[in-house]
N, C-alpha and C positions, 0 to 999 in steps of 0.2 A: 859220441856214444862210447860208454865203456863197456866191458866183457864182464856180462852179470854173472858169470860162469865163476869168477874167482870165488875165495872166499873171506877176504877181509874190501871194505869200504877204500877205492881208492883214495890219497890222501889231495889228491889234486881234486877231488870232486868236493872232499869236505873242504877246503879252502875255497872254492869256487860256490857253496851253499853259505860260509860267512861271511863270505864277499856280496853275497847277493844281500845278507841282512843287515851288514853294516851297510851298503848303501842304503837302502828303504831305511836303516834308522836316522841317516843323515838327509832325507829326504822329508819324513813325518814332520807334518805343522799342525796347519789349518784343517786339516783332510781334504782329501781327492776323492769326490765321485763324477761318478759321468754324466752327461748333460742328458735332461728328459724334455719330450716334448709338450708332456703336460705343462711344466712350467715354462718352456720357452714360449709356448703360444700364447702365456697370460703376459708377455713379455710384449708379444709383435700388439697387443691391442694398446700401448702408448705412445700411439701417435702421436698425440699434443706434449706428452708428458716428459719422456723420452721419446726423440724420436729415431737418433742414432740406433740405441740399442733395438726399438721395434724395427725397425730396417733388415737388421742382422737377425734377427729374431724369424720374419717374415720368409730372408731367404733358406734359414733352414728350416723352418717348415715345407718351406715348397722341395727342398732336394732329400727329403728322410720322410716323405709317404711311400708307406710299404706298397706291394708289388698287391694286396689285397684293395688296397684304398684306404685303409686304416694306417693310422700312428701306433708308435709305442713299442716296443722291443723287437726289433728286427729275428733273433735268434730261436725263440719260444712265442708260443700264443697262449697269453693269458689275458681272460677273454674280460675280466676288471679293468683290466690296464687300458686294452685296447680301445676299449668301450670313452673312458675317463680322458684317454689321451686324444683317440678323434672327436670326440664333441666338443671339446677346448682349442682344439686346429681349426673345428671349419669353422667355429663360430670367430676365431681372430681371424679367418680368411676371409669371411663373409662382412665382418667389418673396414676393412680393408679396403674393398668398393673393388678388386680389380678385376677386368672380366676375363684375364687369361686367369683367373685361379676356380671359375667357373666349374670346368671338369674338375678339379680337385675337390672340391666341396660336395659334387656331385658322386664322387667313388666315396668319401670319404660316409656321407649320408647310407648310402649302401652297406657300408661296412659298418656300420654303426650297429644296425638294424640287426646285420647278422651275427654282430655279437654278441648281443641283447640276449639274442637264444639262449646263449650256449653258458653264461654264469653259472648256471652250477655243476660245470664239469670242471671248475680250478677249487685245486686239491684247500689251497690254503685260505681260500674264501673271499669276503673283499678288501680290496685296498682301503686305504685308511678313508674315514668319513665319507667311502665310495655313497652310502645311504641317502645322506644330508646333501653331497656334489653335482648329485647326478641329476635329479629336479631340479634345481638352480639353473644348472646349464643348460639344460632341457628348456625350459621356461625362455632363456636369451634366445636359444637357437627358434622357437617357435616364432619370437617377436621380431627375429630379423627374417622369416617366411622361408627357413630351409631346412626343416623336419615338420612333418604333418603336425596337426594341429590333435589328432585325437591319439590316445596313450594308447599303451599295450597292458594288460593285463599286470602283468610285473612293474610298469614304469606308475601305474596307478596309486597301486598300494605303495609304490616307495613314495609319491606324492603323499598320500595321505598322512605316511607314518611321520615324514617330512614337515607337513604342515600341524601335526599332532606335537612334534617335539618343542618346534617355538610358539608353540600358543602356550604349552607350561613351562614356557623358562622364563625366568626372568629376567627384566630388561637390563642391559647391559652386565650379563652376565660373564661375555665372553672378554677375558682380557688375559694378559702374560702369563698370569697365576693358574691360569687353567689349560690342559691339553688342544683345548680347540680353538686355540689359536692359531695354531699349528696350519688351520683350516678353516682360517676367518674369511675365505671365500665362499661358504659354504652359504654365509647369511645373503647373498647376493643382492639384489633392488630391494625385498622388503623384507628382511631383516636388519636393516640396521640400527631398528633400536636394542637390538643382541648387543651391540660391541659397547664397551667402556673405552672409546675412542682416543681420551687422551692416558690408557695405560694399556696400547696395545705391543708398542714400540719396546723393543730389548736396546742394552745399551749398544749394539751393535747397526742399529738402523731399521735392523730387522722388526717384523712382525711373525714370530715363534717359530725365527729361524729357517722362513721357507718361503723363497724365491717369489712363489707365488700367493702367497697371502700377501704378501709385500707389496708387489705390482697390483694385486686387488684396493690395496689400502691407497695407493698413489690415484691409483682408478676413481674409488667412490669415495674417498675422505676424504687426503689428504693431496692434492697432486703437485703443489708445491715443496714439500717436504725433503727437503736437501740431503736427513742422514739416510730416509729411502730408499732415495735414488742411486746415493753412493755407496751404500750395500748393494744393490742390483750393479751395478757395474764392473764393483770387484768381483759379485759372484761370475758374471758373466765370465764364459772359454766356449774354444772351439765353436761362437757361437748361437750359443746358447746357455739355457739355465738349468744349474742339478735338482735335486730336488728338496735338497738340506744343504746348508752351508750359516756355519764353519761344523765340524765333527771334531775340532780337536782333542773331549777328553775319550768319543768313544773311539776312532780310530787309535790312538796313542794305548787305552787299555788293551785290545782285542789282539793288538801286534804285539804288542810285550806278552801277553797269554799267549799265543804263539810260540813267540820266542822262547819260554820257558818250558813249553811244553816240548820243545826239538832238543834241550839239556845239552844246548851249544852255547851257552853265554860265555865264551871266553874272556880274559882281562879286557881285552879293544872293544868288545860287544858290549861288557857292561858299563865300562866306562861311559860308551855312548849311549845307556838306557838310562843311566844316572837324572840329566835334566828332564828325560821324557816322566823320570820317577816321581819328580820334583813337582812337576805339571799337575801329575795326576791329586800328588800328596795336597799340593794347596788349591785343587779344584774340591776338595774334599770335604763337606760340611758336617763334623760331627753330629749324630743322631740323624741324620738326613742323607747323608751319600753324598752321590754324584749323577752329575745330567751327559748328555750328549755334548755340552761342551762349556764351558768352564765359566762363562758370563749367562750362560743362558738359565733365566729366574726357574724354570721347573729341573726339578730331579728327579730320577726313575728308577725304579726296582731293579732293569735287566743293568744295567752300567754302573749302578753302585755294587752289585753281586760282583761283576768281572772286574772293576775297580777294588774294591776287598783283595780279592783275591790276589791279584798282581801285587797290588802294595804287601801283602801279607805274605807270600813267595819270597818276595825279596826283603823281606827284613823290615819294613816300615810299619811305624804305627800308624792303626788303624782300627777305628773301634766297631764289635760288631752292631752295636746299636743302629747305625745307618742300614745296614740288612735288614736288620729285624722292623724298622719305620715301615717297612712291606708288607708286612706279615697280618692276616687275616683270620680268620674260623677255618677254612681251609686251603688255604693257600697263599700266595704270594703275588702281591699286585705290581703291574709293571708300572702303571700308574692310577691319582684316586678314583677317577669317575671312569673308569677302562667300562666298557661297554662287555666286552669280552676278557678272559684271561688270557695272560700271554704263558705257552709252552716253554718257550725256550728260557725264558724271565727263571720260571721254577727250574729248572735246568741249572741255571747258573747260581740260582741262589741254593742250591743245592751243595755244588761246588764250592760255593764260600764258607758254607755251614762244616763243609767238611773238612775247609783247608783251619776254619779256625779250631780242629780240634773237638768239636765235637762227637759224640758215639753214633754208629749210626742208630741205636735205642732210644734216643735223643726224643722227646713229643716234639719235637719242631722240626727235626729229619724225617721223623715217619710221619708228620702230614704232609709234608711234602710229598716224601715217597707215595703216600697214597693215591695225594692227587695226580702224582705221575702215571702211577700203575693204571688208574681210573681211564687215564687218557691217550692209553699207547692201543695202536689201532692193533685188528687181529691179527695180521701179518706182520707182528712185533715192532712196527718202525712208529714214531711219532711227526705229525705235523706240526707249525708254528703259525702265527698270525703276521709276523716278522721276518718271513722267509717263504719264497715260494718252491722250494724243495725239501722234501722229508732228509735230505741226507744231510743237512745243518743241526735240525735239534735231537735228530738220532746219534749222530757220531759226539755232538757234546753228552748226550744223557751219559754214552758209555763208557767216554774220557774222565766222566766224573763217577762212574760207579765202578769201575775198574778196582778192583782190589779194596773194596769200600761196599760192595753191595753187589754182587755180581747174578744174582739172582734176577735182578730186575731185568736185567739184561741181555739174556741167554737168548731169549729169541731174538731182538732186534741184531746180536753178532749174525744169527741163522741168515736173519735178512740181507743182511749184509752181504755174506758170502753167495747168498744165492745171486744178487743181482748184481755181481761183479759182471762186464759183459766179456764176452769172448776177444778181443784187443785188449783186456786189462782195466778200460777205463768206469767209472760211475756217471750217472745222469738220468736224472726224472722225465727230463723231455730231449734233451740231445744229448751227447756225453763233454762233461764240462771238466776244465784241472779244477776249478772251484770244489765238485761234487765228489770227484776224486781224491783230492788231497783230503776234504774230511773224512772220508773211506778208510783212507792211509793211515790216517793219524788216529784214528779209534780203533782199528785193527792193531797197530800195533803197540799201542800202550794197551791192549788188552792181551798181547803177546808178553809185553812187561808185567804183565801182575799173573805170569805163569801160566798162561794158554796156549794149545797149540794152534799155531796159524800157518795153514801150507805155504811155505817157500815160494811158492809158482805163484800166487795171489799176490805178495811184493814183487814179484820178477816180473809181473806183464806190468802189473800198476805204475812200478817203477819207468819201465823203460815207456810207457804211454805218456806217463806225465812229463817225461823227460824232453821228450818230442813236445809237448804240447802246452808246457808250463809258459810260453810265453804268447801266445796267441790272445787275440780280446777277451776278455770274462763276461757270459751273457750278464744281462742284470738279472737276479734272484732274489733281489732284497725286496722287501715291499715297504712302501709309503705311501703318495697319493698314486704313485705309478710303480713301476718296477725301476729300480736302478742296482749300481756296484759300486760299493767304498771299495776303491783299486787297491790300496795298499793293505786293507784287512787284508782280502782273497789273497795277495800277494804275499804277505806273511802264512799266511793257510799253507799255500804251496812250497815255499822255501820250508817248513817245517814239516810239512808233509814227505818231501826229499830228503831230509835227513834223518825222518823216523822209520821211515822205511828201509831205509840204504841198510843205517843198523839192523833193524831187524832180518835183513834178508841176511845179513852176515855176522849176526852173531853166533 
């Protein structure tokens, strides 16, 4: 710990903050996130298929049931996750045959129920194709005799709406080219004349990049399938299975965002951003953007915005046309058939609109802006569908309207400072360096665009983070579950440390 009491940034600390980021840039690849047990439990049901990995799969599910009965993010209760993650555990438990997993199944049904309640006390809504997953699973779990046999009210009508969806889709509609593959377990025993079965596979083995679509497709399609299986087993760590794999281009853009934003790129720093640059530049498809990782066929509004941007920071061409392939009547889509808009998506393409130069009098800045203003809750802060914390697409709206729009903003800084907690740190349901470090970082680049921001607000945040920047990062991300891209968060915080340090001593 250093004496925050001085008044310049010591130099041993700032060498010790690009010492943390030259490592993590010498460590960025494939991406790192952490293992969920939604997808490790579609993992233990391949017994024939795999049965190593269902092995390893099976014992962690048995040692990572919460102390509730439920699966799913030990740190936080979000009650999508929970719900999504236990009824994918008991029914791989209950396939399994074992009778010591008996009580497990048993708590786990209990908690199930009790979660069921409580969906709509999470802020950020549900997890992805939670709508379409949850009857499906419901349906196995009834047919293997361990969930009653008659619904709940809420579990009804998501049946219906469920059964309403695939009777007007069309048949094999689901394949690469479309988002819900992403969630081609969703079609489960009778929808499989949904899927265009032999174009569900990305070049990577994958089925749209996710652990457990993948293990679905080995399930009911394909269970021979050699490039399958050997994607399920490099994904596999510690374990188990993430929830997305590989993230190369959006881990690689979010960290370099980062990095630019803390205005520490020195020669060694950039040098070493150079190939991650290179990455991004030829994952890059003119009028189209960029996807979550560089082979994977869909592209999306929120990664080609934060790709724009980085590439455009640092000097690369880059054309805004791929932004604008986004662009709607009123808003900005993350992807074509998005069911919902995403917050943070406009957020970002916000920020790209601005980095390319644009006024913000712009018709394409002010519908955007509009739709944002439209969507910022009364107590100034914004939600995302992409994040289970408001302190993610609050502190980017303000990083991005800082000295560009600062009107829009004025109350969410309000919010901000009020919900700083008395330790210093931020956090929606525990106090996280995740939620803190974005705190950090949009306070004080709105101390850079000439605001005053009390001293004492970097001095506690500072010295909290300081303490805390390396402890586990709950997950806060949303997909079919909750998880962490370690190294974004991990860039979060190292830039967070150094925007603050300055600001507390300039």
């Amino acid at each position: 710990m250093y004496n925050l009491k001085n008044n310049t940034l010591p130099y041993n600390k700032i060498t010790t903050f690009t010492q943390q980021f030259d490592t993590l840039l010498r460590k960025m690849g494939s991406g790192i996130t952490t293992t969920t047990a939604y997808d490790t439990a579609w993992a233990a049901r391949l017994h024939t298929i795999a049965p190593n990995l269902a092995y390893e799969a099976l014992l962690w599910l048995r040692h990572n049931q919460l102390a509730d009965g439920s699966w799913g993010a030990s740190e936080l209760v979000y009650h999508h996750e929970r719900t999504i993650c236990t009824l994918a555990a008991i029914i791989a438990l209950a396939e399994n045959g074992r009778l010591e997993d008996q009580p497990r199944i048993e708590q786990g049904v209990a908690a199930l129920y009790h979660h069921l309640e409580y969906l709509e006390d999470d802020p950020s809504g549900e997890t992805i194709a939670f709508e379409m997953l949850l009857p499906t699973l419901m349906a196995e779990a009834r047919a293997l005799g361990i969930v009653p046999k008659g619904d709940t009210a809420h579990l009804h009508l998501m049946q219906q709406a469920r059964e309403a969806k695939l009777a007007r889709s069309p048949g094999k509609m689901i394949s690469r080219h479309v988002t819900m593959a992403f969630s081609t377990e969703m079609a489960g025993r009778d929808g499989l004349h949904l899927l265009d079965t032999q174009n569900l596979q990305e070049i990577n083995g994958s089925v749209g990049y996710s652990p457990s679509a993948t293990a679905y497709f080995l399930l009911y399609i394909d269970p021979d399938n050699v490039a399958a299986k050997a994607y399920l087993q490099q994904a596999f760590t510690d374990g188990g299975l993430p929830n997305v794999a590989t993230i190369d281009v959006f881990e690689r853009a979010w960290v370099l965002w980062n990095l630019a934003l803390s205005g520490m790129c020195n020669n060694d720093l950039c040098e070493l951003a150079q190939p991650h640059l290179d990455h991004l530049e030829y994952a890059w498809t003119p009028g189209v953007g960029a996807g979550t990782a560089v082979n994977w066929t869909l592209k999306d509004g929120d990664g080609t915005s934060m790709v724009y941007e980085v590439l455009k920071k640092n000097g690369r061409v880059v054309d805004l046309d791929g932004v604008h392939h986004y662009e709607n009547e009123t808003h900005f889509r993350c992807f074509q058939f998005e069911s919902n808009p995403s917050i943070s998506t406009n957020i970002h393409a916000f920020g790209a609109l601005r980095q390319s130069g644009l006024p913000i009098n712009h018709p394409t800045v002010q519908k955007v802006r509009s739709f944002l203003k439209a969507n910022q809750t009364p107590d100034g802060y914004w939600i995302d569908k992409w994040h289970a914390s408001p302190y993610y697409p609050t502190s980017h709206i303000i990083i991005a309207c800082a000295g560009y729009d600062d009107a829009l903003v004025e109350r969410a800084i309000k919010w901000l400072l009020d919900t700083q907690k008395t330790d210093g740190s931020w956090g929606y349901y525990t106090s996280t360096a995740e939620e803190t470090a974005y705190s950090l970082q949009a306070l004080s680049i709105w101390k850079q665009a000439g605001y005053y921001v009390s001293p004492i607000v970097f001095e506690q945040g500072l010295e909290w983070l300081i303490r805390h920047q390396t402890q586990q990062y709950p997950p806060l991300w949303i997909g079919k579950c909750l998880y962490s891209p370690t190294l974004v968060i991990q860039s979060s915080v190292i830039s967070a440390l150094i925007l603050a340090g300055n600001s507390l001593y300039d």
